[in-house]
C-alpha positions as semicolon CSV with decimal commas, in nm:
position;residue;x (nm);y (nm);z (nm)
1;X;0,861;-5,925;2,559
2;X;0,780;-5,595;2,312
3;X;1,094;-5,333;2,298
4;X;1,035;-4,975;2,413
5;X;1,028;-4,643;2,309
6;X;1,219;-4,481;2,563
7;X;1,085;-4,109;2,645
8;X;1,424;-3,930;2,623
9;X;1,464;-4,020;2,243
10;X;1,120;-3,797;2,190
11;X;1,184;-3,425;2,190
12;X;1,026;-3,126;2,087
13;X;1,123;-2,894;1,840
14;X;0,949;-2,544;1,816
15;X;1,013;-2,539;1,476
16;X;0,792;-2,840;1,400
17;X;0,439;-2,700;1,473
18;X;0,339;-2,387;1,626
19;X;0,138;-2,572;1,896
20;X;0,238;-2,807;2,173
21;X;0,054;-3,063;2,056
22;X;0,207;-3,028;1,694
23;X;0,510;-3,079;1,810
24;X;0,472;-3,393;2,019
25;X;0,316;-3,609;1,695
26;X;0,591;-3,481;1,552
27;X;0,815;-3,592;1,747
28;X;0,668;-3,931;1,807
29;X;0,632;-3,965;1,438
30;X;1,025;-3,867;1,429
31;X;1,119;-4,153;1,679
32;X;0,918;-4,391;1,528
33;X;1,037;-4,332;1,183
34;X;1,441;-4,292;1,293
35;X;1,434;-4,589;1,520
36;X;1,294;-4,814;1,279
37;X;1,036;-4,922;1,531
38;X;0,850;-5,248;1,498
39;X;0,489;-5,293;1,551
40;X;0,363;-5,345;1,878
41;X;0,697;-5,115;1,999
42;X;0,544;-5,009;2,356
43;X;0,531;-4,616;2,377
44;X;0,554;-4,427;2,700
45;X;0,240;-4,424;2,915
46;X;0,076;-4,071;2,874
47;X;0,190;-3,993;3,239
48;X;0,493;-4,132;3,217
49;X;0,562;-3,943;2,899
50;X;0,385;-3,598;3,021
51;X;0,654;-3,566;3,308
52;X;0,938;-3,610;3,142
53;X;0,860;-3,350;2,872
54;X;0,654;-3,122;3,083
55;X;0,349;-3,120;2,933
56;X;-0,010;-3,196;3,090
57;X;-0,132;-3,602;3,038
58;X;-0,442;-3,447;2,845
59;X;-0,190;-3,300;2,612
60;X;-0,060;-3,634;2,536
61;X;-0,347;-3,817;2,539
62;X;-0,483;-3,614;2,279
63;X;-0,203;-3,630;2,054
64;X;-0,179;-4,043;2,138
65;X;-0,577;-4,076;1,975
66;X;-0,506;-3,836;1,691
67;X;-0,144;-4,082;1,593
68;X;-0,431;-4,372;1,650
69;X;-0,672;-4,228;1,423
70;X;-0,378;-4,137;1,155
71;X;-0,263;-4,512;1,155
72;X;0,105;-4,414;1,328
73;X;-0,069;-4,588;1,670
74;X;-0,240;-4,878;1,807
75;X;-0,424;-4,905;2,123
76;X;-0,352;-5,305;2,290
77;X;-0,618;-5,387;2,524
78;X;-0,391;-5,364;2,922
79;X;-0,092;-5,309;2,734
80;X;-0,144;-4,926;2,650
81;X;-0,012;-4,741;2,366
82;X;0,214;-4,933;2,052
83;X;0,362;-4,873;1,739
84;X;0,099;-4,985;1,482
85;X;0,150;-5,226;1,178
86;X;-0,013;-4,990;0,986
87;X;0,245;-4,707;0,990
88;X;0,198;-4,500;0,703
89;X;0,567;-4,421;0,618
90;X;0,825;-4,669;0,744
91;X;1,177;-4,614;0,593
92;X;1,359;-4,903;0,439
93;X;1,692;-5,009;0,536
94;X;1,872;-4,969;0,252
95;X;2,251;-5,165;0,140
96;X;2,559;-5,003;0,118
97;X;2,621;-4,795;-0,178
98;X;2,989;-4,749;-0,302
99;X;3,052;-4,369;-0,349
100;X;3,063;-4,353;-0,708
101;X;3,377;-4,279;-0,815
102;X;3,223;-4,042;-1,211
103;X;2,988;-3,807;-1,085
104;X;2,818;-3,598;-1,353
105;X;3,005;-3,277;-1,436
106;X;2,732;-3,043;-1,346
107;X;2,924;-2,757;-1,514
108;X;2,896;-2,938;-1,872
109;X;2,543;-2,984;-1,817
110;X;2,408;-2,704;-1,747
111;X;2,633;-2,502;-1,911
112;X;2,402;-2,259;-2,141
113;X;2,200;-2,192;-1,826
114;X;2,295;-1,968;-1,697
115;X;2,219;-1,774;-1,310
116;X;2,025;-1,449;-1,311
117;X;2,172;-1,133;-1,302
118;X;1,935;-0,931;-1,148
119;X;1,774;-1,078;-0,807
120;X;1,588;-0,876;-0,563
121;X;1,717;-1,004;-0,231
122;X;1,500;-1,001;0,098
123;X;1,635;-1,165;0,413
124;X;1,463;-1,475;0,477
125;X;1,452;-1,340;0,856
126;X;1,336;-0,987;0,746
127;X;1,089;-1,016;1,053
128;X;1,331;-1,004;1,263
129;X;1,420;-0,626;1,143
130;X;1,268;-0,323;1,358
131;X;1,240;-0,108;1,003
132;X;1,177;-0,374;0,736
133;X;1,129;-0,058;0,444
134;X;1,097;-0,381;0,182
135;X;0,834;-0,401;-0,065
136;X;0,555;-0,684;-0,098
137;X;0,539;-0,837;0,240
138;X;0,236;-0,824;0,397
139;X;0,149;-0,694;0,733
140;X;-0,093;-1,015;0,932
141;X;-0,256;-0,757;1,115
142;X;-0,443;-0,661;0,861
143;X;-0,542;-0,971;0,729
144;X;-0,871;-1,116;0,838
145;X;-0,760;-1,517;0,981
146;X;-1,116;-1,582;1,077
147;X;-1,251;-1,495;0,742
148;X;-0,985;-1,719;0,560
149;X;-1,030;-1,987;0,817
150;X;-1,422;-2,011;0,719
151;X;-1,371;-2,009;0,350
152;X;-1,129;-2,293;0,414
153;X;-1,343;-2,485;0,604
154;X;-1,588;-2,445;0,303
155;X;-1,337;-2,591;0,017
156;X;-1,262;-2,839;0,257
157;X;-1,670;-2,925;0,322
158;X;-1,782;-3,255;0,209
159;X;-1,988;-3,030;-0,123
160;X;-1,672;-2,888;-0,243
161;X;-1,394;-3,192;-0,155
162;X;-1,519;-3,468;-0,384
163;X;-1,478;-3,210;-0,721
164;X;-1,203;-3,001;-0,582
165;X;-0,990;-3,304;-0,508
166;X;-1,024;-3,455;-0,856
167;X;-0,779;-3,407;-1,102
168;X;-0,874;-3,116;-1,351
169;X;-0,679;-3,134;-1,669
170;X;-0,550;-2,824;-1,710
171;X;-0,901;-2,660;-1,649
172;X;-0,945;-2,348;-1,320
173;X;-1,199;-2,326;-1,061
174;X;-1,538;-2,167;-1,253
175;X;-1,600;-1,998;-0,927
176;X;-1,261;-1,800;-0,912
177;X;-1,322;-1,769;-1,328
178;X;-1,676;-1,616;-1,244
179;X;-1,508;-1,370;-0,994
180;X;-1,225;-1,259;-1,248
181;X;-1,457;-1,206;-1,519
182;X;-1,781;-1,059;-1,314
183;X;-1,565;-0,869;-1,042
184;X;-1,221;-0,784;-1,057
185;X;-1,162;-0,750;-1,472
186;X;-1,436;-0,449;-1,489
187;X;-1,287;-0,251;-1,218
188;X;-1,005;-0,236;-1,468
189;X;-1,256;-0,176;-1,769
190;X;-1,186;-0,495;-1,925
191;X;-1,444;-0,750;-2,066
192;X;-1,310;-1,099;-2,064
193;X;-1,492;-1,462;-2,092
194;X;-1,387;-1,726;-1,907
195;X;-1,186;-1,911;-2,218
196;X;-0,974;-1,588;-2,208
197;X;-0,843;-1,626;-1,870
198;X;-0,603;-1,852;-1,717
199;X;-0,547;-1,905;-1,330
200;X;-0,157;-1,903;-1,274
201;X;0,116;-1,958;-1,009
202;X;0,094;-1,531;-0,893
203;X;0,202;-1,308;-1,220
204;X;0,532;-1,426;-1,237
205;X;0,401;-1,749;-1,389
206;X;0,201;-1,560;-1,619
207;X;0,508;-1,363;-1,726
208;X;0,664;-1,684;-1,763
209;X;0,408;-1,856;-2,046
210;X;0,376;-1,509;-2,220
211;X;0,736;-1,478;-2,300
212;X;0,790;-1,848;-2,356
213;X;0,507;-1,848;-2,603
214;X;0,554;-1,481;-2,765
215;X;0,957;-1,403;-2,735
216;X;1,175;-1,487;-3,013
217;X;1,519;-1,454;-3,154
218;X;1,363;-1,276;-3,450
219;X;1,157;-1,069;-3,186
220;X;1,312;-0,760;-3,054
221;X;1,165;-0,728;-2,712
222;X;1,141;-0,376;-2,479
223;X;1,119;-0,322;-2,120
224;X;1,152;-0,015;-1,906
225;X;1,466;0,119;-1,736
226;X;1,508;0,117;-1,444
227;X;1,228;-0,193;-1,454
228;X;1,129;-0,480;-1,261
229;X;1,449;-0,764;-1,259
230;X;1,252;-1,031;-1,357
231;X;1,118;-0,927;-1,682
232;X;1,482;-0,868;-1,820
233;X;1,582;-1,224;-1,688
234;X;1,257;-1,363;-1,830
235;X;1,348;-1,236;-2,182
236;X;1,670;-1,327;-2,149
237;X;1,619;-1,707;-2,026
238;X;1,387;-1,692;-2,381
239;X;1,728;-1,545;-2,550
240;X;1,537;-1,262;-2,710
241;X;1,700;-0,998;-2,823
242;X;1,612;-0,689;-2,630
243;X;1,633;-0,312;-2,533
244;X;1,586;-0,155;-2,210
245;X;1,413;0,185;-2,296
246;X;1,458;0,471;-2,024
247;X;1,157;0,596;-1,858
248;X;1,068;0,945;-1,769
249;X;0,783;1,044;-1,473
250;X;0,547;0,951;-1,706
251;X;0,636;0,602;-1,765
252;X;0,766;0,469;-2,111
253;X;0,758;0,715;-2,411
254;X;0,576;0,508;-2,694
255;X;0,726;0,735;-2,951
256;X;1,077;0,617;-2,861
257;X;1,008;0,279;-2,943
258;X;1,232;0,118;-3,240
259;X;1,086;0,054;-3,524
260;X;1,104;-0,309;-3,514
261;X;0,950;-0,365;-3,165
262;X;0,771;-0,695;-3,184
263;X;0,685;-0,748;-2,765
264;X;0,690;-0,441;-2,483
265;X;0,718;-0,556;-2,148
266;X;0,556;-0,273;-1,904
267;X;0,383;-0,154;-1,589
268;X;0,193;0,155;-1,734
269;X;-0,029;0,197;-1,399
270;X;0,276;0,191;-1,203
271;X;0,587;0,163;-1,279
272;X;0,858;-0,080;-1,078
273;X;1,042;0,108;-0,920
274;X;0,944;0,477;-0,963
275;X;0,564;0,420;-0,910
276;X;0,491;0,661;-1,254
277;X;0,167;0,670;-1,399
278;X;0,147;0,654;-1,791
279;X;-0,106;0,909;-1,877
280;X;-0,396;0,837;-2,107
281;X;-0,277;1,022;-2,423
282;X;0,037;0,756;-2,395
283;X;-0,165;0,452;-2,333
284;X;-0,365;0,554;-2,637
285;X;-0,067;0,641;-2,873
286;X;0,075;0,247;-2,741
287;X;-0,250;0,102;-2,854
288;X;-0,221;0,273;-3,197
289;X;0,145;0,215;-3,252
290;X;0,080;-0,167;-3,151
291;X;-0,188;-0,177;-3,439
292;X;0,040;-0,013;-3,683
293;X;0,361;-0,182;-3,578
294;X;0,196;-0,500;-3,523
295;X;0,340;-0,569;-3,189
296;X;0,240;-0,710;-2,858
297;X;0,212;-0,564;-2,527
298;X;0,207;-0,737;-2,189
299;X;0,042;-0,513;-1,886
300;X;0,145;-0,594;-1,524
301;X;-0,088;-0,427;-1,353
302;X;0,047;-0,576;-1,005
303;X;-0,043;-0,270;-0,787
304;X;-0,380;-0,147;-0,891
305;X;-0,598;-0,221;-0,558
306;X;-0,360;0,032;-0,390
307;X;-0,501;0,281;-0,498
308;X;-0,601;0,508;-0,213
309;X;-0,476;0,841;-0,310
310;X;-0,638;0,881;-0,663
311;X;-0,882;0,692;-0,894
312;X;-0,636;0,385;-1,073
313;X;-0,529;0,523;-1,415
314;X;-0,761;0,253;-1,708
315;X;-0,565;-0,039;-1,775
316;X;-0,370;-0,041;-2,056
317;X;-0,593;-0,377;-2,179
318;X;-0,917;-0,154;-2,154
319;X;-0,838;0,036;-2,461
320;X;-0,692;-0,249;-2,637
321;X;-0,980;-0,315;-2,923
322;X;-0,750;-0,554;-3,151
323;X;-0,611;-0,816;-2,825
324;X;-0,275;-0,668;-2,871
325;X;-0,272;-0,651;-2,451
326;X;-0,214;-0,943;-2,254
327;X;-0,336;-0,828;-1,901
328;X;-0,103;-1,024;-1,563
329;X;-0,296;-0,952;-1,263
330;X;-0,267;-1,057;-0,918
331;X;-0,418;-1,174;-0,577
332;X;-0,078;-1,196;-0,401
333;X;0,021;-0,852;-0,353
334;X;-0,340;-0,765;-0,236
335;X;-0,376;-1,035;-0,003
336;X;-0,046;-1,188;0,077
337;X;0,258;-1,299;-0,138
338;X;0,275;-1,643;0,013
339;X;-0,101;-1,745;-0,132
340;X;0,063;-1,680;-0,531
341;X;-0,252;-1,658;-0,706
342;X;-0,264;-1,440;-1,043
343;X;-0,402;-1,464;-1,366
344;X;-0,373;-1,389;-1,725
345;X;-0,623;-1,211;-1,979
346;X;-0,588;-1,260;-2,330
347;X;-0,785;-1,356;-2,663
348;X;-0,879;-1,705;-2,598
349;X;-0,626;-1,871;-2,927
350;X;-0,365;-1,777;-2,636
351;X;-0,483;-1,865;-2,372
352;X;-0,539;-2,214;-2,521
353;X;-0,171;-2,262;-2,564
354;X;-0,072;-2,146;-2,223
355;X;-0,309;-2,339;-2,040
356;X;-0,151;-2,615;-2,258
357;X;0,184;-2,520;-2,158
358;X;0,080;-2,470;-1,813
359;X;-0,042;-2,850;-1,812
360;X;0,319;-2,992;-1,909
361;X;0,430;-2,751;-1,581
362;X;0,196;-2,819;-1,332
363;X;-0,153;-2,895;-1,442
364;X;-0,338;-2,634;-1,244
365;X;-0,271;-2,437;-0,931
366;X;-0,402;-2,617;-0,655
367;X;-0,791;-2,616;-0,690
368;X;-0,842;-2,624;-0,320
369;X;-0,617;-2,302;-0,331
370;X;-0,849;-2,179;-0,629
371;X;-1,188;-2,231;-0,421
372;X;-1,075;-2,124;-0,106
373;X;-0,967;-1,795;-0,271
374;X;-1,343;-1,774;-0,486
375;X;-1,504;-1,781;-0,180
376;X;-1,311;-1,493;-0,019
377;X;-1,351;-1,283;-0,323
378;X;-1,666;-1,371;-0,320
379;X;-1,801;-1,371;0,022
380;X;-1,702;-0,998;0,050
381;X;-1,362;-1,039;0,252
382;X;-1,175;-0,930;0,025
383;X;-1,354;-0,599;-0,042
384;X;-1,336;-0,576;0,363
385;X;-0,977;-0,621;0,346
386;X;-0,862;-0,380;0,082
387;X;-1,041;-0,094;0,268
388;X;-0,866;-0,149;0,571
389;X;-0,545;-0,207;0,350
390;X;-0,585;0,131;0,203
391;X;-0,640;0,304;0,530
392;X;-0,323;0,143;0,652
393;X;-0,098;0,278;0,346
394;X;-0,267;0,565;0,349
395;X;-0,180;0,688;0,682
396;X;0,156;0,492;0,654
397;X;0,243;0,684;0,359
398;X;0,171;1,033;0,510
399;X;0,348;0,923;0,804
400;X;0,656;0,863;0,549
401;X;0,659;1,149;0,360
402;X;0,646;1,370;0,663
403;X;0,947;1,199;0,773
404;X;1,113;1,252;0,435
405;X;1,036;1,624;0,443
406;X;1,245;1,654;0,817
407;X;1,533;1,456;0,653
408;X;1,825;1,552;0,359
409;X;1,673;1,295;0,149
410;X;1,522;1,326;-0,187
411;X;1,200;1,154;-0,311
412;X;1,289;1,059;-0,722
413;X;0,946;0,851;-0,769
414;X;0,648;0,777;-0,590
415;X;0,284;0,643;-0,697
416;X;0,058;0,932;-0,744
417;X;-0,251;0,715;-0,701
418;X;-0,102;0,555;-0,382
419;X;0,103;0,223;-0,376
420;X;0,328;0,099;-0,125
421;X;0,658;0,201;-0,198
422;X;0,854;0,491;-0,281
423;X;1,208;0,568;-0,506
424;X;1,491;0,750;-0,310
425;X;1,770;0,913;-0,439
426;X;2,052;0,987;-0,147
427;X;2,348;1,208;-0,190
428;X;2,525;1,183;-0,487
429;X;2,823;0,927;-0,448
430;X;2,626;0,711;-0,202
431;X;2,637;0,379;-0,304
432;X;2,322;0,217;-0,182
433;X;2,416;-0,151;-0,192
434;X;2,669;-0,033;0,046
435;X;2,412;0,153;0,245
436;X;2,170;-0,145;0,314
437;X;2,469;-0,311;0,416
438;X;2,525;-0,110;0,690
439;X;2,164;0,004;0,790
440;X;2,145;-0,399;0,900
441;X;2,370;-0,310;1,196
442;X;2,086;-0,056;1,285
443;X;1,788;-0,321;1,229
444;X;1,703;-0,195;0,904
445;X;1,609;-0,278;0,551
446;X;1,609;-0,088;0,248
447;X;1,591;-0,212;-0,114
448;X;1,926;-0,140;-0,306
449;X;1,832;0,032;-0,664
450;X;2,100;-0,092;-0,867
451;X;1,898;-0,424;-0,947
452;X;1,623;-0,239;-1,122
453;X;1,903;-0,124;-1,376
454;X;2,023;-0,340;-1,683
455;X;2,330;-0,075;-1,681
456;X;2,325;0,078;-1,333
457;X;2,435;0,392;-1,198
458;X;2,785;0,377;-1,069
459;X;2,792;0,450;-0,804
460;X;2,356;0,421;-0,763
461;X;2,254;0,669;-0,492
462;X;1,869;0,522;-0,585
463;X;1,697;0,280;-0,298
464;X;1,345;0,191;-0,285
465;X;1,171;0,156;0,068
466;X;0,846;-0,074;0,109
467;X;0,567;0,013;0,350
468;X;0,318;-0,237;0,348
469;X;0,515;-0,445;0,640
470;X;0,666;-0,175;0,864
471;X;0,453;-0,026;1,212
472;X;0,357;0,316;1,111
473;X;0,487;0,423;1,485
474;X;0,833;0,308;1,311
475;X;0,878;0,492;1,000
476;X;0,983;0,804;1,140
477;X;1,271;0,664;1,359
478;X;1,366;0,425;1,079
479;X;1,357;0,745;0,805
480;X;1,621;0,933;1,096
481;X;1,845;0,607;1,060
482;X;1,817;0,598;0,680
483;X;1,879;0,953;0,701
484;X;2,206;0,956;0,921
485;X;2,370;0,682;0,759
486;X;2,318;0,849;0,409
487;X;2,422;1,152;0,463
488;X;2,771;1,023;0,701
């Protein structure tokens, strides 16, 4: 006689699958796997098993033929549904192991690395806030599922699967290189071939290989201040020697550079956190300093699409004649953080290495990934979606700054061309770290400023809020709170 799967060891769990049916196959995959169930095991009947759970017998049945087709089930012929031989992942019963009595002394190990200074933290239940004023989450309302959905169903087509599923070497989807190139690079007034791009892992992994390829201990490296966290803790993973140069409304002041500069580090278009602009007279005198200094420059241009406000300021890499400019640009922040899609523009003897430093990494981004995000771009979505984007920050902005003006709060920085995020200064002796910390009890989220700082304020009345996730009928309300506890 077969053993049983009795019904009350399968339960669901919401956070399994966001669907019923999810979350029954996983939960029959969960009892199968934890009870170490033999072929043939009998499973409930799908009646038997739909009462005691709740759920209608088509629901089961359904998920019983999908577990059959996935090789988790059998059908027997008047026996009904079994555990089949063919189980894809059936855990091992393993011996008793002895606690080991030496464990590794993880503080000798890893000794010379050491944790990052500067993190920007975000709650990982930030949804759960009323007034979420953080930057770079994206609001799903304004994303187009259906659109996605098709250009996934595309990558995933029999034409695409076969190439998109074989391993690549190192090399990126030609469509998504095509787009770059064709689409995206001249709306910044670059020119760039396809062997001087490289697909990465969102900016940040483009950030990465350009300071572990260019940053040296002979290399003095600059980077704005206040400036974004990560390229101080980028440098400073590489060990290169570096200066934090203030920055004015105008961005970085190329004439204060030292005069051994070998790599700047900036966001000319718009600066993290104070949304500045370089002007063009700067950009230019950069260029010309780079060519006399011989140094480098990267250009995270992270923010351009949002630009709804005022024509985007010319990249920094458009007026770059020599390839002193590598150009980081991204998909994430445009479309949502989670997809982590970016790219880097260089001359192509660079982009060689970093694709071959890439490979050790990770090979490629996901090509899949790649294509689904080519066809998007391509297909028009994506110039669909930043229109309705800008509309949204647009009127979410006003809506802001309207706010602002009612309360005792002072704007210190704030993207001329748009963006989607502004720099607050509160009253002086406000400490904001201490401020977000108690704006949670009111359902609110504000960025503390002190991380953007190498040598902070103390105490740092600067906060930056984020608009691109909040409900522009919330902004004012969440402004009064901000406000209130501020000015206490």
């Amino acid at each position: 006689m077969h053993s049983r799967i009795p019904p009350d060891i399968i339960f669901l769990r919401k956070s399994d699958a966001p669907t019923l049916q999810g979350q029954l196959a996983a939960a029959i995959v969960r009892a199968i796997l934890e009870t170490r169930a033999r072929p043939e095991t009998r499973l409930p009947s799908s009646r038997h098993l739909a009462q005691a759970l709740g759920l209608s017998r088509m629901t089961v049945s359904l998920v019983y033929q999908d577990l059959v087709a996935q090789g988790y089930l059998q059908t027997i012929p008047r026996s009904g549904i079994a555990v089949a031989a063919t189980v894809p992942h059936r855990r091992l019963r393993t011996a008793e192991i002895r606690q080991n009595e030496h464990p590794p002394d993880w503080r000798t190990w890893l000794s010379d690395h050491q944790m990052p200074r500067r993190i920007i933290r975000k709650p990982a239940n930030w949804r759960d806030f009323r007034y979420p004023f953080i930057y770079g989450q994206a609001d799903p309302s304004l994303f187009d599922h259906g659109a996605w959905r098709d250009c996934a169903r595309r990558a995933l087509g029999t034409r695409d699967f076969g190439d998109l599923a074989a391993d690549r070497y190192g090399a990126d989807d030609p469509l998504l290189l095509d787009y770059i190139c064709s689409n995206t690079l001249p709306r910044r007034g670059i020119t760039a071939r396809p062997d001087e791009v490289l697909v990465t892992l969102g900016a940040q992994n483009a950030l990465f290989l350009a300071v572990e390829l260019l940053a040296r201990a002979d290399r003095l490296a600059v980077t704005e201040e206040p400036g974004y966290p990560d390229f101080a803790e980028t440098l400073r993973r590489a060990q290169s020697p570096t200066t934090f140069m203030p920055v004015d409304d105008r961005g970085m002041r190329p004439c204060d550079l030292p005069g051994n500069t070998r790599l700047v580090i900036a966001t000319p278009s718009h600066h993290i956190p104070t949304g500045a602009t370089m002007p063009l007279s700067r950009r230019r005198e950069m260029i010309e300093l780079a060519g006399h200094r011989d140094f480098l420059i990267i250009e995270d241009d992270y923010d351009f699409e949002m630009a709804y406000l005022a024509p985007p300021a010319p990249a920094l890499k458009s007026l770059d004649q020599e390839g002193r400019v590598i150009y980081l640009g991204s998909f994430s922040k445009s479309l949502f953080p989670g997809l982590r899609i970016g790219y880097m523009v260089a001359p192509a003897e660079l982009i060689a290495k970093a694709r071959a430093l890439r490979s050790i990494m990770l090979r490629h981004p996901p090509s899949h990934l790649q294509r689904i995000t080519a066809y998007f771009l391509a297909l028009g979505h994506y110039d669909a979606h930043i229109v309705r984007l800008r509309q949204a920050m647009k009127e979410r902005r006003a809506i802001l700054e309207q706010a602002l003006a009612a309360s005792s709060l002072k704007i210190e920085g704030a993207a001329a061309s748009g963006g989607s995020s502004i720099w607050l200064r509160g009253p002086d002796g406000l400490e904001s770290i201490e401020l977000a910390d108690r704006l949670t009890r009111d359902s609110v989220l504000i960025e503390p400023g002190g991380v953007f700082f190498e040598t902070p304020p103390d105490p740092c009345p600067l906060f930056r809020l984020g608009f691109s996730s909040i409900q522009a009928a919330d902004i004012p309300r969440g402004i009064d709170l901000i406000d209130r506890a501020a000015f206490a």
